[in-house]
LUMDREN-433362 format. One line per field, with one value per residue: residue in three letters; chain; x negated, y negated, z negated of N, C-alpha, C in turn. Coordinates in nm, 4 decimals. Example, Ala and Ser with C-alpha at 12.3 -4.5 7.8 and 13.67 -1.06 7.14 Angstrom:
BEGIN
r <- c(ALA,SER) $
c <- c(A,A) $
npx <- c(-1.3190,-1.2850) $
npy <- c(0.5690,0.2250) $
npz <- c(-0.7800,-0.7080) $
capx <- c(-1.2300,-1.3670) $
capy <- c(0.4500,0.1060) $
capz <- c(-0.7800,-0.7140) $
cpx <- c(-1.3200,-1.2900) $
cpy <- c(0.3300,-0.0030) $
cpz <- c(-0.7800,-0.7870) $
***
This chain:
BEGIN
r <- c(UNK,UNK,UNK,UNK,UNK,UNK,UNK,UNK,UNK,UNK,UNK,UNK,UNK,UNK,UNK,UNK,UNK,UNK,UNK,UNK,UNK,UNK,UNK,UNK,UNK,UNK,UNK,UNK,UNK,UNK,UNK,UNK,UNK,UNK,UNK,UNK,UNK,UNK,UNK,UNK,UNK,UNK,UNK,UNK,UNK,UNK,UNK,UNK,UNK,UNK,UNK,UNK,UNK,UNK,UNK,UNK,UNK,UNK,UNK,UNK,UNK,UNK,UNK,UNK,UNK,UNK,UNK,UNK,UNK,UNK,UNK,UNK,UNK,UNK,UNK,UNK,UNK,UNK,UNK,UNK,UNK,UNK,UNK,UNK,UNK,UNK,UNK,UNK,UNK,UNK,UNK,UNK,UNK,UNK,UNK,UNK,UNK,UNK,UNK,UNK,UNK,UNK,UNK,UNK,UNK,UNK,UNK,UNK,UNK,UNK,UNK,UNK,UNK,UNK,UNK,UNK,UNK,UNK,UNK,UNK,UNK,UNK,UNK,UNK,UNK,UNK,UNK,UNK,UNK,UNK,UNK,UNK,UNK,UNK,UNK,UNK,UNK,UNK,UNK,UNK,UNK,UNK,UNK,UNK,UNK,UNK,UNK,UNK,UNK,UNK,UNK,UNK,UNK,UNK,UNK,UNK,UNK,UNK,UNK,UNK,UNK,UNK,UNK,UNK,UNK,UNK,UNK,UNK,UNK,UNK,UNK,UNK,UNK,UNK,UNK,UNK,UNK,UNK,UNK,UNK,UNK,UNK,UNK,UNK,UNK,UNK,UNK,UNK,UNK,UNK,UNK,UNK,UNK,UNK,UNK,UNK,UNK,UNK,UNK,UNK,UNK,UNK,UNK,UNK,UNK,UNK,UNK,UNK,UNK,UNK,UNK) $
c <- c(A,A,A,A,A,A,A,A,A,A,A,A,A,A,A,A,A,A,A,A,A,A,A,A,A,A,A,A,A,A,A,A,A,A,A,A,A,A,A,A,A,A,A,A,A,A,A,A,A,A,A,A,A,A,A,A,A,A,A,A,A,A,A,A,A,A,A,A,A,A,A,A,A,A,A,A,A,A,A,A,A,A,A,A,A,A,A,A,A,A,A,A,A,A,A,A,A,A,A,A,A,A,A,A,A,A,A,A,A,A,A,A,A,A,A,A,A,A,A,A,A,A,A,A,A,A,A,A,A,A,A,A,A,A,A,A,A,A,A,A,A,A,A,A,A,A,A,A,A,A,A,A,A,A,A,A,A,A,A,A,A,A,A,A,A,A,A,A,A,A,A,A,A,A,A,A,A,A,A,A,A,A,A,A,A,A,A,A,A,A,A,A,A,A,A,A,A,A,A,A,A,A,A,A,A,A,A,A,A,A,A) $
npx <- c(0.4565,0.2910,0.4443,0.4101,0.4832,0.7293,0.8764,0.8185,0.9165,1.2020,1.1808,1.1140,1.3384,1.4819,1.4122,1.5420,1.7346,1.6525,1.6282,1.4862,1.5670,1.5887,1.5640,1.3628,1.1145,1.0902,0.9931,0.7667,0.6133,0.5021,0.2777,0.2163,0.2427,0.1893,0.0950,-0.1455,-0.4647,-0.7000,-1.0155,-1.0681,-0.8113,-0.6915,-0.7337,-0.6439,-0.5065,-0.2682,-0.2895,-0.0256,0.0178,0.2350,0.2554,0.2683,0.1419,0.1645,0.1645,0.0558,-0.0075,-0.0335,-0.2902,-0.4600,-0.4417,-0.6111,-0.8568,-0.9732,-0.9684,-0.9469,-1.2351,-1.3454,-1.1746,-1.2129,-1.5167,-1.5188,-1.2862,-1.2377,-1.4326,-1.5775,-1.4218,-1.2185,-0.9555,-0.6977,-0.5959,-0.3495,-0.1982,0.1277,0.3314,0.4810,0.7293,0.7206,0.8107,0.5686,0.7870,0.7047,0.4120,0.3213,0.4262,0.2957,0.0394,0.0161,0.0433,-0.1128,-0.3398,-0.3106,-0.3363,-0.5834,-0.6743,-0.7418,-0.9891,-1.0233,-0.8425,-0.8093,-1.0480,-0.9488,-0.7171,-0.8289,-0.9725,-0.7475,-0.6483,-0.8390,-0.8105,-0.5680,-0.5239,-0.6066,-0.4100,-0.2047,-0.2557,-0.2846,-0.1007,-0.1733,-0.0714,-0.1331,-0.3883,-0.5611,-0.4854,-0.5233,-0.8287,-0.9276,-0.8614,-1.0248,-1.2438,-1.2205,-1.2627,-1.0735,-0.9696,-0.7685,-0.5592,-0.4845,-0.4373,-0.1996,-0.0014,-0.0596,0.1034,0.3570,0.4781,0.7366,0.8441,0.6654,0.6920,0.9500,0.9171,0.7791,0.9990,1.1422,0.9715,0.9323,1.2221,1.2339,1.0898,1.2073,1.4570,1.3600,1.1591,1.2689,1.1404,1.1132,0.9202,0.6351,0.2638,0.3303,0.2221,0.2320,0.1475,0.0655,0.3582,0.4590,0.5489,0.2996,0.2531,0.5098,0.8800,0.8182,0.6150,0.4075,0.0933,-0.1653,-0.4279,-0.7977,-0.8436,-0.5859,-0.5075,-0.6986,-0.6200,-0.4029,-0.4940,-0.6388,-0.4568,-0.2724,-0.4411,-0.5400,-0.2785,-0.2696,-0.4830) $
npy <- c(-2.2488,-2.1689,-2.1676,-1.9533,-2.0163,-2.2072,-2.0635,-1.7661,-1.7423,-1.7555,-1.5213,-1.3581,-1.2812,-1.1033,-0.8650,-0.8467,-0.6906,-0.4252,-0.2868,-0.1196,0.0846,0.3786,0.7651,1.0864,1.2569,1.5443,1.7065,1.7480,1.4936,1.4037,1.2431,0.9291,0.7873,0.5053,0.4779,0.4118,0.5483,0.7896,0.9741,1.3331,1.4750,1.7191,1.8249,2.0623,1.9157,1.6539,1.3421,1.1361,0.7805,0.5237,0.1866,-0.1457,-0.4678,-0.6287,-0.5786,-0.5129,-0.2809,-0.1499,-0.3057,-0.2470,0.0341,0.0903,-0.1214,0.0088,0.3170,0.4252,0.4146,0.5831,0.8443,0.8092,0.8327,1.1293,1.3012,1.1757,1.0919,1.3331,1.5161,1.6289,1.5768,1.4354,1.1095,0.8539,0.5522,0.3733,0.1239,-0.0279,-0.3037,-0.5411,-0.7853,-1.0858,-1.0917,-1.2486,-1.2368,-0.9647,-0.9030,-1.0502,-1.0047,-0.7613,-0.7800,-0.9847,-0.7541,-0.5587,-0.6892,-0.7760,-0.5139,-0.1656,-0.0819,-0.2581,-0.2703,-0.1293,-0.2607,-0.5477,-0.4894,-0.4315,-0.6355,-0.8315,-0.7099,-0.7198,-0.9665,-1.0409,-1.1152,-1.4005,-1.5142,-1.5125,-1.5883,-1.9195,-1.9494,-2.0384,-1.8637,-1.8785,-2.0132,-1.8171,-1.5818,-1.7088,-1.7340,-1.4495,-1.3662,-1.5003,-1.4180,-1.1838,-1.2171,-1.3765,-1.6543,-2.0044,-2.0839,-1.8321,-1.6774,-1.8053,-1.7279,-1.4469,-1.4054,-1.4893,-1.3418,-1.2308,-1.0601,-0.8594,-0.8402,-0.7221,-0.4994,-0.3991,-0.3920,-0.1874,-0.0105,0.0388,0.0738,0.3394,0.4751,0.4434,0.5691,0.8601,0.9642,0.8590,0.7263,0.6028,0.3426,0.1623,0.2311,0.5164,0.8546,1.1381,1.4530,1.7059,1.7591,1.7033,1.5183,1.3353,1.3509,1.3762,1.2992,1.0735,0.9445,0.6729,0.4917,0.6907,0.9044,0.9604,1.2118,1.3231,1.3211,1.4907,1.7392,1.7923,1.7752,1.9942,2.2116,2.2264,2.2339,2.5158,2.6387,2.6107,2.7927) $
npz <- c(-0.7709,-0.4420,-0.1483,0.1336,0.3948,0.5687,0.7307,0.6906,0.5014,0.5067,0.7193,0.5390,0.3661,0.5020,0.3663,0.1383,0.0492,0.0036,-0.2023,-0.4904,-0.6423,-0.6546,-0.6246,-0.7098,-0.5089,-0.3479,-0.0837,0.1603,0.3601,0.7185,0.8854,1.0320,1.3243,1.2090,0.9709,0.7530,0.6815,0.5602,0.5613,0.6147,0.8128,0.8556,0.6031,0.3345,0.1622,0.1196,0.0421,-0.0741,-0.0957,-0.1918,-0.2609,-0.3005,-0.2135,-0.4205,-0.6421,-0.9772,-1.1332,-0.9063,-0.8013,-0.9958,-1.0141,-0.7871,-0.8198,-1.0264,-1.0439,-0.7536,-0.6475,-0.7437,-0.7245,-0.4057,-0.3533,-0.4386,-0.3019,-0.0677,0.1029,0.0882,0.2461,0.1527,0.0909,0.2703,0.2587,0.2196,0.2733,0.2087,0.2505,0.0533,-0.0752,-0.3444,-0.6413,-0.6010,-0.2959,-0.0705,-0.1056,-0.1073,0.1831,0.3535,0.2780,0.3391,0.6820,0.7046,0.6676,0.8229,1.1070,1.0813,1.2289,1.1989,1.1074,0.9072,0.7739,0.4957,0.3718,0.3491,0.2074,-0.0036,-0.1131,-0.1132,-0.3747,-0.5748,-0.5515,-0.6971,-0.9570,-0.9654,-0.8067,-0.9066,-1.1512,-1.0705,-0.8483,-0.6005,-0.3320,-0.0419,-0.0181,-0.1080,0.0182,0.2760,0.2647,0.1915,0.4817,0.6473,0.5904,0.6861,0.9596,1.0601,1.1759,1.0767,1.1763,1.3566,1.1058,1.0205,1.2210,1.2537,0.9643,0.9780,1.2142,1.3034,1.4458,1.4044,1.1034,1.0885,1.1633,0.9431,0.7476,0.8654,0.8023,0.5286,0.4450,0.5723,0.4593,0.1926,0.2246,0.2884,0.1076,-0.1071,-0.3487,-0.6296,-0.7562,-0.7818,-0.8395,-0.6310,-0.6265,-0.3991,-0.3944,-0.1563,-0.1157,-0.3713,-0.6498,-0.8021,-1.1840,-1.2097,-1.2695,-1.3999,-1.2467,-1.1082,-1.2261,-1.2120,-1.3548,-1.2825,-1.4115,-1.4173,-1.1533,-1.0921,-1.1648,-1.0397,-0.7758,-0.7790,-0.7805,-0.6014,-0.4046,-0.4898,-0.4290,-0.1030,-0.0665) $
capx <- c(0.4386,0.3269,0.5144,0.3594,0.4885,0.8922,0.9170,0.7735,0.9931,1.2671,1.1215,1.0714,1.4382,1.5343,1.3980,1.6335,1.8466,1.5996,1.6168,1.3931,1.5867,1.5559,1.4950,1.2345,1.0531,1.0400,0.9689,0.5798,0.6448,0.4224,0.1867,0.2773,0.1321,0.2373,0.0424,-0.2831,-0.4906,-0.8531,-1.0296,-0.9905,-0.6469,-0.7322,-0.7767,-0.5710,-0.4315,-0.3004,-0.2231,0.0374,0.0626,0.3557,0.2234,0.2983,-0.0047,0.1295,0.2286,-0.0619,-0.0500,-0.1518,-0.3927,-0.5210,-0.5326,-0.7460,-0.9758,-1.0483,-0.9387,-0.9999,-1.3451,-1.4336,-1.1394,-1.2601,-1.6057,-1.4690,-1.2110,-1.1817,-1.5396,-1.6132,-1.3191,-1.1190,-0.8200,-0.6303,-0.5266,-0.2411,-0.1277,0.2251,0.3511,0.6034,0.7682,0.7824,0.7629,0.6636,0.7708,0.5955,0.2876,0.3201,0.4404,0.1774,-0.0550,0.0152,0.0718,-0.2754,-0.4390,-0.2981,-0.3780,-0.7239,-0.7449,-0.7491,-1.1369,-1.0274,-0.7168,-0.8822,-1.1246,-0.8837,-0.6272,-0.9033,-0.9791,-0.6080,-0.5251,-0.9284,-0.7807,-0.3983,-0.4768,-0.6454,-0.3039,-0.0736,-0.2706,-0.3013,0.0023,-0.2475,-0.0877,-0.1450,-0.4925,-0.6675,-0.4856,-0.6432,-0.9860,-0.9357,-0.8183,-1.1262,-1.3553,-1.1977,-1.2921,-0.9409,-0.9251,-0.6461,-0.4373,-0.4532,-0.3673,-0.0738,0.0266,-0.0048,0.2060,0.5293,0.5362,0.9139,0.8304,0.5561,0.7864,1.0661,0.8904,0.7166,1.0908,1.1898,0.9120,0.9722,1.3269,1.2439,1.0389,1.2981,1.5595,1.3095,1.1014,1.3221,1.0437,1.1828,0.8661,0.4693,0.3016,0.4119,0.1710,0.2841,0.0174,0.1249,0.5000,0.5299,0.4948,0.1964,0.3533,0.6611,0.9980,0.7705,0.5081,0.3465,-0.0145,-0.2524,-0.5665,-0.8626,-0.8143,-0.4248,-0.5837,-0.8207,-0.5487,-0.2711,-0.5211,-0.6581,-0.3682,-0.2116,-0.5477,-0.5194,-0.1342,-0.3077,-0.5610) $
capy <- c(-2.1460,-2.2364,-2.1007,-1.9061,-2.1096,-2.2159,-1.9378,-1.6638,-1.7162,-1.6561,-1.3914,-1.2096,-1.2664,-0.9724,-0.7732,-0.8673,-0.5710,-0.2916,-0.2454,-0.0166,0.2280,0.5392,0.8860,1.1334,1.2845,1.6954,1.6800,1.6736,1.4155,1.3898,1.1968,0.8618,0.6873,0.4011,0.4923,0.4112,0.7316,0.7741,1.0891,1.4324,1.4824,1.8117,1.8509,2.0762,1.8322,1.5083,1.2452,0.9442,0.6485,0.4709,0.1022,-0.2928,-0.5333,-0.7459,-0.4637,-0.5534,-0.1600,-0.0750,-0.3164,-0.1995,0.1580,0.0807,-0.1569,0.1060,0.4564,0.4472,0.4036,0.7253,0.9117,0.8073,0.9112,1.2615,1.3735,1.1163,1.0997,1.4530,1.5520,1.7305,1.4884,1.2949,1.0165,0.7675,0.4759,0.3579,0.0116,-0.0833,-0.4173,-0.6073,-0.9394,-1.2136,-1.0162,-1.2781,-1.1931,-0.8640,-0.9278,-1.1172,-0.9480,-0.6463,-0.8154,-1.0058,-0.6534,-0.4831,-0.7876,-0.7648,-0.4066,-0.0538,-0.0280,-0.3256,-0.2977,-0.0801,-0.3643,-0.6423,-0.4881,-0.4052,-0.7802,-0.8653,-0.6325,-0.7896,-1.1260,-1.0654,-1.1883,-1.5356,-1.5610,-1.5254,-1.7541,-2.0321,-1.9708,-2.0538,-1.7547,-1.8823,-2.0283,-1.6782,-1.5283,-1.7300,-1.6777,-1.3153,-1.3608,-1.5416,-1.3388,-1.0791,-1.2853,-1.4542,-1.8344,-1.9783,-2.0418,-1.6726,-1.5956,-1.8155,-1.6869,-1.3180,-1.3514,-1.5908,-1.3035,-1.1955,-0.8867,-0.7836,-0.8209,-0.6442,-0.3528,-0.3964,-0.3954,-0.0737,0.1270,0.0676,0.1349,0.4780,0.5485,0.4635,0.6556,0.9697,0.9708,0.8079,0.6182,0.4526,0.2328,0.1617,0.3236,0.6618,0.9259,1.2686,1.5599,1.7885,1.7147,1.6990,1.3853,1.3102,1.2534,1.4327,1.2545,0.9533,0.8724,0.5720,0.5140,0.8240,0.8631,1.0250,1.3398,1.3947,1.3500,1.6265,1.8886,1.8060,1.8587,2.1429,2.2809,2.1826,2.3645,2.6616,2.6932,2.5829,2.8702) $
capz <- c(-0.6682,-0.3229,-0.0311,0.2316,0.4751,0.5701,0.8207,0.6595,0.3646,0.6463,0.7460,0.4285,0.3005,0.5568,0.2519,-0.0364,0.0630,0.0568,-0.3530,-0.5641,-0.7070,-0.5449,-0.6635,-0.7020,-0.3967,-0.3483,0.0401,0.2371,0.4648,0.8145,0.8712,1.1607,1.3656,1.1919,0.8440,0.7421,0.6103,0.5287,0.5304,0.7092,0.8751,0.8423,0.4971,0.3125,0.0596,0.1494,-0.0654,-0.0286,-0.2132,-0.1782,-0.3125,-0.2768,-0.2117,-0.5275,-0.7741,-1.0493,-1.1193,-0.7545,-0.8078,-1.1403,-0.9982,-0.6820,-0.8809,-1.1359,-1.0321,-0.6149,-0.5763,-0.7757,-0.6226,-0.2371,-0.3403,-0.4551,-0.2270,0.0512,0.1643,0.0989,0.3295,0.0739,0.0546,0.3464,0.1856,0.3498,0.2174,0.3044,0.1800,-0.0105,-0.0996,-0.4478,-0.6127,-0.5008,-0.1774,0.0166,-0.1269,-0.0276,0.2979,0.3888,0.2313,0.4678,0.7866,0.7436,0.6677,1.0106,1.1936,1.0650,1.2752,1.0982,1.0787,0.8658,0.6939,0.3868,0.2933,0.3595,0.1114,-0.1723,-0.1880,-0.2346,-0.5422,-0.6367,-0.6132,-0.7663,-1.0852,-0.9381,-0.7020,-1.0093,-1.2106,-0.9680,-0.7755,-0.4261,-0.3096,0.0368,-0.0293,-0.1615,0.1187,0.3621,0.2419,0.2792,0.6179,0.6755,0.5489,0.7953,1.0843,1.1342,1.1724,0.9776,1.3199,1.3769,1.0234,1.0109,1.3139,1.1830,0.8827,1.0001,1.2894,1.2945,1.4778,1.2653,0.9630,1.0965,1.1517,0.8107,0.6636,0.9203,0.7929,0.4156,0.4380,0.5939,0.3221,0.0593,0.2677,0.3115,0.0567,-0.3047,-0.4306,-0.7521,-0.7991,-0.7284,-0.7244,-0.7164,-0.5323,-0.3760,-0.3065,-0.0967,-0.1343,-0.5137,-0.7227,-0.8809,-1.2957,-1.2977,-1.2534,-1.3856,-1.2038,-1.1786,-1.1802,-1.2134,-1.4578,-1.2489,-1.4293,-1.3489,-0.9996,-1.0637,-1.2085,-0.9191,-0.6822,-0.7664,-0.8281,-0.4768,-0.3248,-0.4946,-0.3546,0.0381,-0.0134) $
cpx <- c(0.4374,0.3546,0.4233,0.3690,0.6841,0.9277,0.9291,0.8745,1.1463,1.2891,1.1590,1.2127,1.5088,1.5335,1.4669,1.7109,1.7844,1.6653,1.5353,1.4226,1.6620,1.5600,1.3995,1.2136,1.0431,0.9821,0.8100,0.6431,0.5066,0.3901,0.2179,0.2158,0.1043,0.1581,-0.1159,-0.3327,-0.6582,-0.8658,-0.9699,-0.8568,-0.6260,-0.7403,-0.6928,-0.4586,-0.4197,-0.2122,-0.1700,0.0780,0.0965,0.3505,0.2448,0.1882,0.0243,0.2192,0.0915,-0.0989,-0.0963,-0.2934,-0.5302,-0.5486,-0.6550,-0.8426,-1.0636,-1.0312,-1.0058,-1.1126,-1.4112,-1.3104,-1.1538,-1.4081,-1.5532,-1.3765,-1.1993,-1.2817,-1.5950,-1.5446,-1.1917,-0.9852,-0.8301,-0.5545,-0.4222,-0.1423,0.0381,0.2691,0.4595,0.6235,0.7824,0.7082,0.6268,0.6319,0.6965,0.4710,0.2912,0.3284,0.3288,0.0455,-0.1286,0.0076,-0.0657,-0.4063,-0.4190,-0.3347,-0.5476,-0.8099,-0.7209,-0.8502,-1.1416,-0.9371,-0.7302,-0.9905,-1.0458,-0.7847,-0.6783,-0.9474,-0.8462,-0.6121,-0.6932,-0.8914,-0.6374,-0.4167,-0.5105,-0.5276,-0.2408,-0.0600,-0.2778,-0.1560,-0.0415,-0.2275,-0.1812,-0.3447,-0.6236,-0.6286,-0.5775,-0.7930,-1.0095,-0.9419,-0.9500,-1.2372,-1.3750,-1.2155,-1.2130,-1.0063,-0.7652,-0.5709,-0.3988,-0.3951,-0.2403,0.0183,0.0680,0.1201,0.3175,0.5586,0.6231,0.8589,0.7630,0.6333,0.9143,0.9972,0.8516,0.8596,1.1302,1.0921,0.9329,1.1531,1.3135,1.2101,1.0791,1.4111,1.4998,1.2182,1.1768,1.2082,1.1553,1.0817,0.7219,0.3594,0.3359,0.2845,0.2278,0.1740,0.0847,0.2736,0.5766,0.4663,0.4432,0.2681,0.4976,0.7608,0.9470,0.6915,0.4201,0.1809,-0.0892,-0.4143,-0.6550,-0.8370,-0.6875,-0.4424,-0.6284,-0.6803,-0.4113,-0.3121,-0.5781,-0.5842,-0.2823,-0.3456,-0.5430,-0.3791,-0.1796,-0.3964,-0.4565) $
cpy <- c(-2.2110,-2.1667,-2.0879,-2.0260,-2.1109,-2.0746,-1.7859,-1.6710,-1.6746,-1.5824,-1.2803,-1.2082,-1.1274,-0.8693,-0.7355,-0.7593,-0.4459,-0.2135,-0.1271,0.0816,0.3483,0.6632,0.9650,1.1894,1.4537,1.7724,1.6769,1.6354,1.3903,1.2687,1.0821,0.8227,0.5068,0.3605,0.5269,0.4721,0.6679,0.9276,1.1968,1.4699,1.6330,1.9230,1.9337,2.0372,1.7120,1.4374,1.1102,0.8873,0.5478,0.3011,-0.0170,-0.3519,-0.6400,-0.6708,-0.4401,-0.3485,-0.1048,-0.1675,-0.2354,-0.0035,0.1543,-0.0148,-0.0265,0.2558,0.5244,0.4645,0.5347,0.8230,0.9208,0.9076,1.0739,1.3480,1.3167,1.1337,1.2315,1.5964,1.6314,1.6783,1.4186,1.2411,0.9266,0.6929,0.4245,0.2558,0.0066,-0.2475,-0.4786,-0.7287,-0.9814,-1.0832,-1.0728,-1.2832,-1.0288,-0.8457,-0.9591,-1.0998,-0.8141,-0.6821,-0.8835,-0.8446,-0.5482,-0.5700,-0.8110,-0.6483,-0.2897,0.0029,-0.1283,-0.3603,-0.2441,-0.1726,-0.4900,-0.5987,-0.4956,-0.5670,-0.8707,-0.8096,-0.6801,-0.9485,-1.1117,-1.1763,-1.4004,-1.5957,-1.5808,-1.5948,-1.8666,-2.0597,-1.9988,-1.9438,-1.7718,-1.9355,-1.9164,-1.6363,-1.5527,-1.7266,-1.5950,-1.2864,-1.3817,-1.4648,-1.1765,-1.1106,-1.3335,-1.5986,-1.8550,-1.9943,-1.8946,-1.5737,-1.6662,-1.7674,-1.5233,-1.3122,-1.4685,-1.4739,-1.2355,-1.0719,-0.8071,-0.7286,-0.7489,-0.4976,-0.3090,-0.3380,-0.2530,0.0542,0.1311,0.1052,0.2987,0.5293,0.5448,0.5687,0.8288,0.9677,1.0022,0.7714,0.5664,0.3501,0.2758,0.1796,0.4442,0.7589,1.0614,1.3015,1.6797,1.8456,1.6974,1.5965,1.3825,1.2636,1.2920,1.3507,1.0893,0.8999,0.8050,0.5963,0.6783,0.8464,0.9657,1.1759,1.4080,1.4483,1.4837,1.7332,1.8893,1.7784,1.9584,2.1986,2.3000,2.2429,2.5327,2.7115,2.6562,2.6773,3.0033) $
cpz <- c(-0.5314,-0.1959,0.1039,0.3743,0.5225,0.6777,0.7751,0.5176,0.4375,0.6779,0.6584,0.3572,0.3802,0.4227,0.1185,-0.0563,0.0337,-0.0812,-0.3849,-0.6648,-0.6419,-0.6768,-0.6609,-0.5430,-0.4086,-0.2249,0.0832,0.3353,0.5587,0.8392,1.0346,1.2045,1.2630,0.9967,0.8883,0.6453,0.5953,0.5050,0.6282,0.7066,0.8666,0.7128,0.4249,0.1879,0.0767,0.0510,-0.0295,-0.1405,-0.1451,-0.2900,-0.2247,-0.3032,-0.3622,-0.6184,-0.8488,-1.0957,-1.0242,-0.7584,-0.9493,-1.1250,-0.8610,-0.7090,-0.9791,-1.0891,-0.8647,-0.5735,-0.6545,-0.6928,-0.4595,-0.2282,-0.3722,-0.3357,-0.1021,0.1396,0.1900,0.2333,0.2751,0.0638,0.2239,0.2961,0.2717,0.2343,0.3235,0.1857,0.1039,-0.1013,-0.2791,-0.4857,-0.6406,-0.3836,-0.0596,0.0201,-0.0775,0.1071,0.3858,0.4255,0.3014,0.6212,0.8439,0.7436,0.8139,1.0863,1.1831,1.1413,1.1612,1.0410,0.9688,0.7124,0.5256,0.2902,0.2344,0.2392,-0.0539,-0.2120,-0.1935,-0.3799,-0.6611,-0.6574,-0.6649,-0.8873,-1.0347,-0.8548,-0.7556,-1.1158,-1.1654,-0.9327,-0.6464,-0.3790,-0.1480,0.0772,-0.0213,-0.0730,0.2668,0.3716,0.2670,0.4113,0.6863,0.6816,0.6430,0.9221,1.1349,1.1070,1.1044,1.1032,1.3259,1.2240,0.9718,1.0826,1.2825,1.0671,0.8388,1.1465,1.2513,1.3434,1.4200,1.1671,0.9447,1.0779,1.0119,0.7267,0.7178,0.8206,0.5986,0.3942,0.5232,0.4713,0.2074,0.1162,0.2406,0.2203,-0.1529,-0.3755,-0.5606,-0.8176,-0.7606,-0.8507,-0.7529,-0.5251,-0.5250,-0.3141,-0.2631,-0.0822,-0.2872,-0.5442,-0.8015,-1.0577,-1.3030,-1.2428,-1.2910,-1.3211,-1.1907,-1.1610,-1.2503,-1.2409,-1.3407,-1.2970,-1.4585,-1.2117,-1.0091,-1.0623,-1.0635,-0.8024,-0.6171,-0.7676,-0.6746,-0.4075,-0.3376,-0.4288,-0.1863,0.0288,0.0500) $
***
């Protein structure tokens, strides 16, 4: 395994404390500045997913499941969607992983994350976590100065750690990902990822209670 870099491992030990067992969610939680959404704000069903950039199930649902749910509800305007991060291992792949995708911009941060959870498996067979990262970075128009620079920043990463500990405090996540539509959790008391047509029934179902 090769280490991000000596700082950033530093950095990311702030996190050891957060832990991941939580409880369920019964709450609609508002919408921050600080969360990245897609789709009308407007809409009367919004959907959050509560996912880690190196949780092989968040990748495995936004390789396969996302790109027909965006065309359906996100693009159409029927869904505001809003991702909100969360931490697990390697946490400095995650870390990282997030800190280069806000630093990439927000017109940006949506592409930049879909070719992480497209490269997980090549990061976890290799172990180049830092290698594939920087390619991404690249490919986002960073230089590697500017993307080492992004993800060894301390302030970045604090906040990164502030805003997932809200969302375990206010939320009870007990794992990734776990989506809530319109304040109920997608899956019951389990959660977890979500087949296109669970999607369909919990959000029609969450429309017909917004008509």
């Amino acid at each position: 395994m090769r280490p991000l870099t000596r700082r950033l491992l530093t950095a990311v030990a702030l996190t050891a404390s957060l832990g991941v067992a939580l409880a369920g969610c019964d709450k609609k939680e508002s919408v921050s500045a600080d969360d990245m959404s897609l789709g009308n704000a407007n809409a009367k069903v919004t959907v959050v997913e509560y996912a880690s950039a190196s949780c092989i199930h968040c990748g495995r649902w936004n390789n396969e499941v996302f790109p027909a749910f965006k065309t359906k509800y996100i693009d159409t305007g029927r869904v505001h969607y809003v991702y909100r991060e969360f931490l697990t291992e390697p946490v400095q792949v995650a870390s990282a992983s997030f800190l280069m995708a806000r630093c990439a911009g927000k017109d940006k941060y949506f592409s930049v994350l879909d070719s992480v959870y497209h490269s997980q498996e090549e990061m976890f067979t290799t172990g180049d976590y830092r290698g594939v990262l920087l390619r991404i970075a690249q490919s986002a128009g960073m230089d590697e100065a500017q993307f080492t620079s992004c993800v060894t920043d301390e302030k970045a990463l604090k906040a990164l750690n502030a805003r997932v500990e809200k969302y375990q405090a206010d939320a009870k996540i007990t794992g990734t990902p776990t989506f809530i539509i319109n304040g109920k959790k997608a899956g019951g008391d389990d959660g977890g990822e979500q087949s296109m047509a669970q999607l369909d029934a919990a959000i029609a179902a969450a429309e017909a209670a917004a008509k």
